[in-house]
C-alpha positions as CSV (number, residue, x, y, z in Angstrom):
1,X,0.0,0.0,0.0
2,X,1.2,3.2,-0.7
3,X,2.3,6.0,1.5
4,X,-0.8,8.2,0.5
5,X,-3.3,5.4,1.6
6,X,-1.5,6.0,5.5
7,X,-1.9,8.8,5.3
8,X,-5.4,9.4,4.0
9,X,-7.8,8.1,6.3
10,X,-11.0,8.5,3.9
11,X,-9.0,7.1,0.8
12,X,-8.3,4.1,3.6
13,X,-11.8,3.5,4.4
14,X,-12.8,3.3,0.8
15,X,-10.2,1.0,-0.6
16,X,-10.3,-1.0,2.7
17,X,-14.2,-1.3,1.9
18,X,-13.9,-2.1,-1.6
19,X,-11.1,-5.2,-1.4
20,X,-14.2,-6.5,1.5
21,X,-16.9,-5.9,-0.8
22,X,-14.6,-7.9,-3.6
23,X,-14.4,-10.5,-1.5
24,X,-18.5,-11.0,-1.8
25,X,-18.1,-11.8,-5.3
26,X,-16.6,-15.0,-4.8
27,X,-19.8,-16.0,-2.4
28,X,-22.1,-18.5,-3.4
29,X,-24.4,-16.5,-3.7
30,X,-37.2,-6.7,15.4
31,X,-38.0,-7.4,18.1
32,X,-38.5,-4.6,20.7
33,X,-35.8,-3.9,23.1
34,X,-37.2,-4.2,26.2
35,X,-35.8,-3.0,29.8
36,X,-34.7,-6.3,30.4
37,X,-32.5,-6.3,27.2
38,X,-31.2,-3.1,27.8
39,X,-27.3,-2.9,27.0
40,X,-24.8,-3.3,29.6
41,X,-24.3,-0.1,31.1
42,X,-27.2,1.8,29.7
43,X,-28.7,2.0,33.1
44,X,-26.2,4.1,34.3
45,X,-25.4,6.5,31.5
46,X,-29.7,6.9,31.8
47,X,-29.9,8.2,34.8
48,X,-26.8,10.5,34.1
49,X,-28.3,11.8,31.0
50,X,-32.1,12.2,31.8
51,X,-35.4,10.3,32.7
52,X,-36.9,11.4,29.1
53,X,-38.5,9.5,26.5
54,X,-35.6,7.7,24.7
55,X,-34.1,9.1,22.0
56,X,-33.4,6.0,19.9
57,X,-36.6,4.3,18.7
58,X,-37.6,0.8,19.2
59,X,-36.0,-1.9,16.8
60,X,-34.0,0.3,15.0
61,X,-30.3,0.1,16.0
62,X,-28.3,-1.9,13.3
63,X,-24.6,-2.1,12.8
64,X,-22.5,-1.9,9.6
65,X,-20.8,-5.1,9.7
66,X,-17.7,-3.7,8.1
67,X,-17.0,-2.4,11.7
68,X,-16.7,-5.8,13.4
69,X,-14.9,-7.2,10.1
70,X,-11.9,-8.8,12.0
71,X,-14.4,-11.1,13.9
72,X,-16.8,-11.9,10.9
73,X,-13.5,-13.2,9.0
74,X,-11.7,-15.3,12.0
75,X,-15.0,-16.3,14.2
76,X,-17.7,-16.3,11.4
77,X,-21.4,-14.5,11.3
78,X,-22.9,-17.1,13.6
79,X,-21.0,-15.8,17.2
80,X,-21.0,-12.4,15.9
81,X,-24.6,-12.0,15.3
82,X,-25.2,-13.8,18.4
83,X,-22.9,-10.9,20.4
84,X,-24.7,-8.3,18.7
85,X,-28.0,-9.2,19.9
86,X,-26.4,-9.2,23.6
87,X,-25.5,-5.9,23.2
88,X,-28.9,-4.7,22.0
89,X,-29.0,-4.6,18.5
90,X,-31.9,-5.6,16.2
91,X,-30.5,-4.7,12.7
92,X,-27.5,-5.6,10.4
93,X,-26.1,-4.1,7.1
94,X,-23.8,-5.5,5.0
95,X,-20.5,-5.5,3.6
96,X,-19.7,-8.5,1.6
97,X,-21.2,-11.8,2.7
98,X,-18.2,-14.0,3.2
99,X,-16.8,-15.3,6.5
100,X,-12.7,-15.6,5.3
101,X,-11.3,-18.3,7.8
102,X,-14.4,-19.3,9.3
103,X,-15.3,-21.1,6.0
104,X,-17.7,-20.7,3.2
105,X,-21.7,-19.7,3.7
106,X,-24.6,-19.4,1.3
107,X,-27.1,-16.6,1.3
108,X,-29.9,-18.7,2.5
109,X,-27.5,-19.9,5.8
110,X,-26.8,-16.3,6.0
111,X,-30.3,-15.2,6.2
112,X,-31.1,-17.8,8.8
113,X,-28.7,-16.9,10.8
114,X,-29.5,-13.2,11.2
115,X,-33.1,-14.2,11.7
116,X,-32.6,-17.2,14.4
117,X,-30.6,-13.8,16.1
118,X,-33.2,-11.8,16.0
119,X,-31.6,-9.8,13.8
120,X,-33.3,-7.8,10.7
121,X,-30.7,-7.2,7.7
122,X,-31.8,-4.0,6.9
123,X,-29.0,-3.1,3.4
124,X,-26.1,-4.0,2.3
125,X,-23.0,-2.0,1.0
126,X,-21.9,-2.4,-3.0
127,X,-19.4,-1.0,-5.3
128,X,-20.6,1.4,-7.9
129,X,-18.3,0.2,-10.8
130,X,-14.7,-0.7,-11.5
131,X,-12.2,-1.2,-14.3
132,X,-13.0,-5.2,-13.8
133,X,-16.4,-5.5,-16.5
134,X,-16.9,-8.9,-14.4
135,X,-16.7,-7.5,-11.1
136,X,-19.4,-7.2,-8.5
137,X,-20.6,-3.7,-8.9
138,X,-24.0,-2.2,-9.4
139,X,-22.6,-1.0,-12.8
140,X,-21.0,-4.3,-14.1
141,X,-23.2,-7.1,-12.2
142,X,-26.9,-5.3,-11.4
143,X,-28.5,-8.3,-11.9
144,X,-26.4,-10.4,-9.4
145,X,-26.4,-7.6,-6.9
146,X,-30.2,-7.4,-6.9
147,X,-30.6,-11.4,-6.6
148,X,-28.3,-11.6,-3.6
149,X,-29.8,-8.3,-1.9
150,X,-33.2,-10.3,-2.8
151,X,-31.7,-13.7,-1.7
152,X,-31.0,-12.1,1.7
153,X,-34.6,-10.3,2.3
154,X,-33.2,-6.6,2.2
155,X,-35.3,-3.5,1.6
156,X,-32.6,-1.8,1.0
157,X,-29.6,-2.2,-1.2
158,X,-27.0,1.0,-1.7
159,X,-23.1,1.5,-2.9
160,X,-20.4,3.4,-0.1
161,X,-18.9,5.0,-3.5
162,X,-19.5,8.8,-4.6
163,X,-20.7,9.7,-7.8
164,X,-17.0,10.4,-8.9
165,X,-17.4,8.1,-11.9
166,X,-16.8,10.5,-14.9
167,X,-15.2,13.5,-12.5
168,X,-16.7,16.5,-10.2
169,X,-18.3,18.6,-12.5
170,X,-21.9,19.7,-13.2
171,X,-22.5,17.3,-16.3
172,X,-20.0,14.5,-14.6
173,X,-22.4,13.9,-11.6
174,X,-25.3,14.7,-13.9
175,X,-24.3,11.4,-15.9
176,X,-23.7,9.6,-12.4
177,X,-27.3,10.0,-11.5
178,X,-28.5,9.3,-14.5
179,X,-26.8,5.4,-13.5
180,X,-28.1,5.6,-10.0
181,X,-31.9,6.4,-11.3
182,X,-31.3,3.1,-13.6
183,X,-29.9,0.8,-10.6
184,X,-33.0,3.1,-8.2
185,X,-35.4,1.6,-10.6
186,X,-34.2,-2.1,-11.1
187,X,-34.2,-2.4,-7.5
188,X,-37.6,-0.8,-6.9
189,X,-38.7,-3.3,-9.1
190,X,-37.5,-6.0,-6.6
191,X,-39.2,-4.1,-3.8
192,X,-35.7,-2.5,-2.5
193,X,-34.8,0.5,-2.1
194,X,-31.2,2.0,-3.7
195,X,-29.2,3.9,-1.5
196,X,-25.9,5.9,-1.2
197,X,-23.8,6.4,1.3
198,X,-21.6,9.8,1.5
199,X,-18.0,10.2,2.6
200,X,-16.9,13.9,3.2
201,X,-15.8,14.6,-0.9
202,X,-19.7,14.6,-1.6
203,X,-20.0,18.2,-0.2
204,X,-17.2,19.5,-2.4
205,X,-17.5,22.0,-5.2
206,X,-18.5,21.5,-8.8
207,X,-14.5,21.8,-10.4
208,X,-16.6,23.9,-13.7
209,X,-18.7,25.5,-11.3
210,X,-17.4,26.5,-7.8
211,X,-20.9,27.7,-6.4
212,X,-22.5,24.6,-7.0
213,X,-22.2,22.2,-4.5
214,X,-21.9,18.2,-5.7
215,X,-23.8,16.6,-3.4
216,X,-26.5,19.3,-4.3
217,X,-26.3,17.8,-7.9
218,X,-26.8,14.9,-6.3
219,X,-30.2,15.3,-4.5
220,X,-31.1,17.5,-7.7
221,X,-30.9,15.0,-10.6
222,X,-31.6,11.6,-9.2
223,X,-35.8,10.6,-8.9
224,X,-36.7,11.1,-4.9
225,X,-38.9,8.3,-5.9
226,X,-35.7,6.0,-7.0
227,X,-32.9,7.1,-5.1
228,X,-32.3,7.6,-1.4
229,X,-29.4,8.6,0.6
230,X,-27.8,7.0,3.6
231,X,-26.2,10.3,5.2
232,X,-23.0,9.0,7.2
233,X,-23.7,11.5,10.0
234,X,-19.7,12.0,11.1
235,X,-18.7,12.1,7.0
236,X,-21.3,14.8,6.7
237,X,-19.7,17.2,9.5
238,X,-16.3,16.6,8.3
239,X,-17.7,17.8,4.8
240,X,-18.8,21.1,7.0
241,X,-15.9,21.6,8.2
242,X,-13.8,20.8,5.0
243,X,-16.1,23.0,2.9
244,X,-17.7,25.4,4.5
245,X,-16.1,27.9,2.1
246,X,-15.7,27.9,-1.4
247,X,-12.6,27.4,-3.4
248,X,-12.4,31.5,-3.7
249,X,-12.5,31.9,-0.1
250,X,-16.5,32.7,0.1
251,X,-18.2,31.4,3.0
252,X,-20.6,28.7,2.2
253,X,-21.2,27.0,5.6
254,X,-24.1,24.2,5.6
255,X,-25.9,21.7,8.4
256,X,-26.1,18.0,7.7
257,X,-29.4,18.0,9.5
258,X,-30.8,20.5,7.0
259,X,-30.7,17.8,4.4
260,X,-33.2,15.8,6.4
261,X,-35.5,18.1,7.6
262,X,-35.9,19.4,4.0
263,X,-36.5,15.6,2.2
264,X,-37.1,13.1,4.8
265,X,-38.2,10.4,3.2
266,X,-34.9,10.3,0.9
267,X,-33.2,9.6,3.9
268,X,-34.0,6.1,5.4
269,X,-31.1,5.3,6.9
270,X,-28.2,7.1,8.6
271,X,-24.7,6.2,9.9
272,X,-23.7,6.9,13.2
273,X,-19.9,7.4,13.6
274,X,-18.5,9.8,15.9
275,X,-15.2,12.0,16.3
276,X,-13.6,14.3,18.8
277,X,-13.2,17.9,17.1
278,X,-9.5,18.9,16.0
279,X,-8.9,21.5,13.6
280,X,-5.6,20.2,13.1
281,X,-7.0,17.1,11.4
282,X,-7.8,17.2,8.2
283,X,-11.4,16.1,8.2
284,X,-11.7,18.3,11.5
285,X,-12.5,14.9,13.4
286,X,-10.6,11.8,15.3
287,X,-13.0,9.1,15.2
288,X,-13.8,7.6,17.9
289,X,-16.3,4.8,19.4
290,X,-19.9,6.6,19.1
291,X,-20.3,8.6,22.9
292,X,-16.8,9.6,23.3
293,X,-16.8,12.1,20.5
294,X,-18.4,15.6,19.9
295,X,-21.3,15.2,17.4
296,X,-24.5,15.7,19.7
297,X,-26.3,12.6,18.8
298,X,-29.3,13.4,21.2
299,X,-30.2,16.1,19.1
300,X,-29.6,15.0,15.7
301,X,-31.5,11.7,16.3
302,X,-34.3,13.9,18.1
303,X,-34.6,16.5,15.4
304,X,-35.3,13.2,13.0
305,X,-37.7,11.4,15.1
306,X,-40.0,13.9,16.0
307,X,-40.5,14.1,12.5
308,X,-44.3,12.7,11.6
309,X,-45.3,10.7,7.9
310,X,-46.5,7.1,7.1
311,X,-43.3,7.2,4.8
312,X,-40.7,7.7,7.5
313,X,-39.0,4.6,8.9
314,X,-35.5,5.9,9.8
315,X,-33.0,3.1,10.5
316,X,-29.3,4.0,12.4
317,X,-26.2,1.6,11.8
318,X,-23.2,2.6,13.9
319,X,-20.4,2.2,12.7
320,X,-16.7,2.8,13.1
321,X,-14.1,2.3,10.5
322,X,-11.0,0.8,12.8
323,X,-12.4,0.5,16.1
324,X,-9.8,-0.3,18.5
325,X,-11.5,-3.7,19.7
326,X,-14.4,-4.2,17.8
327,X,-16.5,-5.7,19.7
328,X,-16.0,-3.3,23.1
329,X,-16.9,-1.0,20.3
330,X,-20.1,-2.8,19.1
331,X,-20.8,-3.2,23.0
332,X,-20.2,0.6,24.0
333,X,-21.6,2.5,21.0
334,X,-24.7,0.5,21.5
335,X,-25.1,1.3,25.3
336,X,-24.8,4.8,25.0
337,X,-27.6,5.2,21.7
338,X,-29.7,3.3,24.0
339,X,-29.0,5.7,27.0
340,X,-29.9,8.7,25.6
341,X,-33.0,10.8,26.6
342,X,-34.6,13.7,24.8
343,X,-34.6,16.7,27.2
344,X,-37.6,17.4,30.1
């Protein structure tokens, strides 16, 4: 790997995700939480934070499985779903469906397993397209993306890739969502629901037009019918802090919770990764297990739920892209989501 994958941690995260996600190719293919199940140590952190209603609703926490990765690929899916319902969780999303060292698994085992957990699989993460014309990608494969999605009862199949296809202009992402209306439709058509999932880039500036910003293209020229978005919530306030002035100096400051207040419904599902602030970083953040950073998850998550419509069904997957110890992260981020209490 080469020195600029060290030391760029989003460039990382997306090359790190794709190898995992090229690994699926070769595959063969809610209950509510009640106080009883409450997570270890959410008992504590309530009464610090609150007697309120909760913030989190019921039988929506999932996990991106790319965050427990090292345990899917030495202990298999079977002891890590079974951990994950300890710690409170009733909802998975993918990122590749193999088990490396633990041996190989069909989509139909797979499925089992999630549901004799108790666990819903609520999406799943694909590539967008490479070089490869046989690789598993929603632009080279659709077909054999949608079957496994529909082999594995998701409602919801989506790509971690930015529309940075044909480049960052205007037309460039134009084109992009042209593709993602196409792969919005095929999958409607299965009775999923297309999603994509941002990283900080997404709230860059057109390169031909420096007012315009891309992820604005974005929500502009795909269907709201076809295409919805999976806001990573800690991507999104890196993206504020990266570009919250454009490339002539102009300020041009934005809030990631705008975006759902103004669409909703485009926004099923969210990812909830957080970071300490520091200015000195790059991306303005240090992640960090969700609870021990600085993005104000009672709010966000409150602002969204108090929202009202027979459409809205919000689903949050923590996530963290190199947890320290996986699981303690799994275990933590999960007690502290389940803590939280909306203000008397």
């Amino acid at each position: 790997m080469s020195r600029t994958h060290h030391t760029d941690p989003e460039l990382t995260h997306r090359l790190s995700r794709r190898n995992m996600l090229g690994v699926a190719a070769g595959a063969t293919a809610a209950a509510l939480l009640g106080a009883a199940a409450a997570p270890a140590g959410a008992a504590t952190a309530t009464a610090a934070l609150g007697r309120g209603r909760p913030v989190l609703p019921p039988g929506r926490l999932g996990i991106q499985l790319y965050s427990v990765r090292d345990k899917v690929s030495t202990l298999g899916f079977a002891p890590v779903f079974a951990e994950l319902r300890k710690y409170g969780y009733d909802e998975v999303e993918f990122a590749g469906y193999t088990q490396g060292s633990a041996g190989p698994i069909t989509l139909a085992q797979l499925r089992r397993l999630a549901r004799d957990n108790g666990l819903n699989p609520i999406g799943s993460h694909v590539g967008y397209y490479a070089d490869d014309p046989n690789a598993y990608t929603f632009a080279q494969n659709l077909d054999k993306v949608l079957d496994d999605a529909q082999a594995l009862g998701l409602k919801h199949i989506g790509t971690a890739s930015g529309p940075f296809r044909y480049g960052s202009t205007v037309d460039a992402w134009k084109r992009a969502a042209e593709e993602f209306n196409t792969y919005g439709a095929a999958a409607r058509a299965r009775g999923m629901k297309f999603y994509q999932h941002n990283h900080s880039d997404e709230f860059s500036f057109a390169t031909d037009n420096p007012r315009v910003r891309l992820y604005d293209v974005l929500l502009a020229e795909t269907d709201p019918e076809l295409v919805y978005l999976e806001m990573d919530i800690f991507w999104a306030y890196s993206g504020q802090f990266r570009f919250s002035k454009r490339p002539d100096g102009t300020p041009a400051p934005f809030e990631p919770l705008d975006y759902i207040l103004r669409q909703p419904h485009r926004y099923p599902l969210f990812h909830v990764k957080d970071g300490v602030s520091d200015p000195s970083n790059q991306y303005g953040y240090r992640m960090t297990d969700v609870g021990d950073g600085d993005i104000d998850y009672r709010r966000f998550i409150s602002a969204v739920t108090r929202l009202r419509g027979e459409r809205l069904a919000h689903h949050w997957q923590v996530e963290h892209d190199n947890p320290t110890e996986s699981f303690t992260f799994a275990r933590r981020s999960s007690a502290h989501l389940h803590s939280l209490r909306e203000r008397c």
